[in-house]
N, C-alpha and C positions, 0 to 999 in steps of 0.2 A: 715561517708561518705555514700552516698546514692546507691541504687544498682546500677544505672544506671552509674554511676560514677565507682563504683568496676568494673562493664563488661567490661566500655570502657579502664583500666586501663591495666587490663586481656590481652585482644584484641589486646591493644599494645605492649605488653609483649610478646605475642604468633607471633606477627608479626615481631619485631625486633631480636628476635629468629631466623625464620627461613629466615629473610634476611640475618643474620649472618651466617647461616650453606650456601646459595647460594653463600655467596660471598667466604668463603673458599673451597668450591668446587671449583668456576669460577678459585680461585686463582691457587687450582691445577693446574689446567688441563690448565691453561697458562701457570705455570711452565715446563710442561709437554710439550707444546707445543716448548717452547724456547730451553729447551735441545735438542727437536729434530732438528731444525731450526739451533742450533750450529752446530750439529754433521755433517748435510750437510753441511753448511759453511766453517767449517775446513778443510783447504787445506790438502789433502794428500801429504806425503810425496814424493819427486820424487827421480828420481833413480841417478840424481847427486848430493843430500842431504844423501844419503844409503853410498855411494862411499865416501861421507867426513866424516863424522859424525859414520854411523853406524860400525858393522861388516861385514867382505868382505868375497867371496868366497874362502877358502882356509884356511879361519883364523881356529883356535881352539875353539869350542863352551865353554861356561862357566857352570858350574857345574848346575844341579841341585837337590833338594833336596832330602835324599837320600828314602822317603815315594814315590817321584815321579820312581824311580830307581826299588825299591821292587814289585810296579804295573807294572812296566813296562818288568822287568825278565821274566815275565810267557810267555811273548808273543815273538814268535820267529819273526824276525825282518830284516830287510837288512839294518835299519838306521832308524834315528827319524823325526817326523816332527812336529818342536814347533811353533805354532800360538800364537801369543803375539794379545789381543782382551783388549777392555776398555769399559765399562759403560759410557753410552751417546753420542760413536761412532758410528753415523748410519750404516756407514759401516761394522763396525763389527756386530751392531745387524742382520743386513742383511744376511752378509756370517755366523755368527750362524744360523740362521733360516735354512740358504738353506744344511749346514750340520745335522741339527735336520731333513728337513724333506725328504732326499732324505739317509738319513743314511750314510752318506756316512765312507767309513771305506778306508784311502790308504795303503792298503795293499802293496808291504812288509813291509810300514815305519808301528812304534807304533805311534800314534798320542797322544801329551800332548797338552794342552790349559792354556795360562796362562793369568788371567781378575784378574781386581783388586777386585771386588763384583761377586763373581760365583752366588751366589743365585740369582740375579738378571738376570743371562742367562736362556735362553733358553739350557733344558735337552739337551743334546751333548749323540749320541750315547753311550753305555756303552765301549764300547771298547777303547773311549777315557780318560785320563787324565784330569781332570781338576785341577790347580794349582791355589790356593789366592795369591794375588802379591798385598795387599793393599794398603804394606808401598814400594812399588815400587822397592822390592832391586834385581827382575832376571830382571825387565824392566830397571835398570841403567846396571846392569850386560851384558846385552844381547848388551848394547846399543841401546834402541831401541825409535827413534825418530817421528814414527808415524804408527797408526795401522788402519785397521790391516795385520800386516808382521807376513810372515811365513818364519823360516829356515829348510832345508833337510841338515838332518845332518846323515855323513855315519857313520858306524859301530868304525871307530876311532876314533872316535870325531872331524872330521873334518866338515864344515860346504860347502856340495857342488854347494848349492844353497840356494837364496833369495831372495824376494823380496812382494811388496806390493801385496797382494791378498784380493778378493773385491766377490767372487764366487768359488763354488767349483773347477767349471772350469779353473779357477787362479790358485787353485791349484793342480791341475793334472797337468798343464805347469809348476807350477814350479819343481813335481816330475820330472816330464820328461825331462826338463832340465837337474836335478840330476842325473839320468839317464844317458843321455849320456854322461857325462863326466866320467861317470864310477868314480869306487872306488880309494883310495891312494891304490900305488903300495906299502907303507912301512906302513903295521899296526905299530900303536901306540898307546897308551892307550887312553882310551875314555873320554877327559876329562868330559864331560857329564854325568858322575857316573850311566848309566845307564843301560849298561852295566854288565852281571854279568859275576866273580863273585864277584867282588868288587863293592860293592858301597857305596861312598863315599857323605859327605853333603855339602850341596852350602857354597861357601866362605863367603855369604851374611846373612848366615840362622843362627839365635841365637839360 
């Protein structure tokens, strides 16, 4: 084969190459596009879907794990507040972001966060919790039917508020809610295992 012939063979080589590295990039970053274009899409859940489906104010919170329980001891508390978040939720990416960047800590509750991919978040203050829920067993547990929901759960395990939050500002209303309905007049045990000096492991957790 003649030289001219070898270059132009080279040439196509070196070209069909990096059309291929263009078009799997392009394909990214459409991928990338599409989850985000879903996660707006996805209808939030509404507050007469919470009412049928989910957990209710008053109910008993479900266990969690009890490495979530051990972090969570040190910090004194007046009740917890678990954010249930998902990978490819805009929503959630969003209310992550405005908790990474405004720090936010709701003091008296301990804050836990539970996402099925934590590495894929956005760093969550240190003061927060973060929980893997991959194989989704506290998101059936919690019942939780669209995110991102947060429950304020008081000191007995009792859950005294909920609802869809989308800003940190969501949820300081939903503390505040918790808040005024004040605490159960009959302490009871926590089923939330979070609590010490018992803590105990989620019914779900192998």
């Amino acid at each position: 084969m003649s030289t001219p012939w070898t270059v132009a063979y080279i040439a196509l080589a070196v070209a069909v190459a990096l059309l291929a590295m263009m078009m799997l990039g392009l394909t990214r970053r459409v991928l990338e596009v599409l989850e985000r274009v879903e996660g707006f899409l996805t209808p939030l859940v509404s507050g007469e879907e919470l009412d049928r489906d989910g957990l209710r104010d008053g109910d008993q919170a479900p266990l969690l794990p009890r490495h979530a329980g051990a972090a969570l001891a040190r910090q004194p508390s007046a009740g917890d507040l678990v954010v249930f978040l998902e990978v490819g939720c805009e929503p959630c990416r969003v209310l992550a972001a405005d908790v990474a960047r405004r720090r936010f800590n709701p003091t008296p509750y301990r804050a836990v966060v539970v996402i099925d991919h934590p590495e894929e978040m956005v760093a969550m203050p240190s003061n927060w919790v973060v929980l893997s829920d991959l194989r989704q067993e506290l998101t059936r547990a919690w019942r939780v039917s669209g995110t991102p929901i947060a429950f304020a759960v008081d000191q007995t395990g009792t859950i005294r508020a909920r609802g869809i939050v989308n800003s940190v500002k969501d949820v300081k209303t939903l503390l505040k809610k918790a808040e005024q309905l004040g605490p159960q007049t009959k302490p009871q045990q926590s089923s939330t295992g979070l609590n010490p000096p018992k803590l105990e492991m989620s019914r779900n957790e192998h």
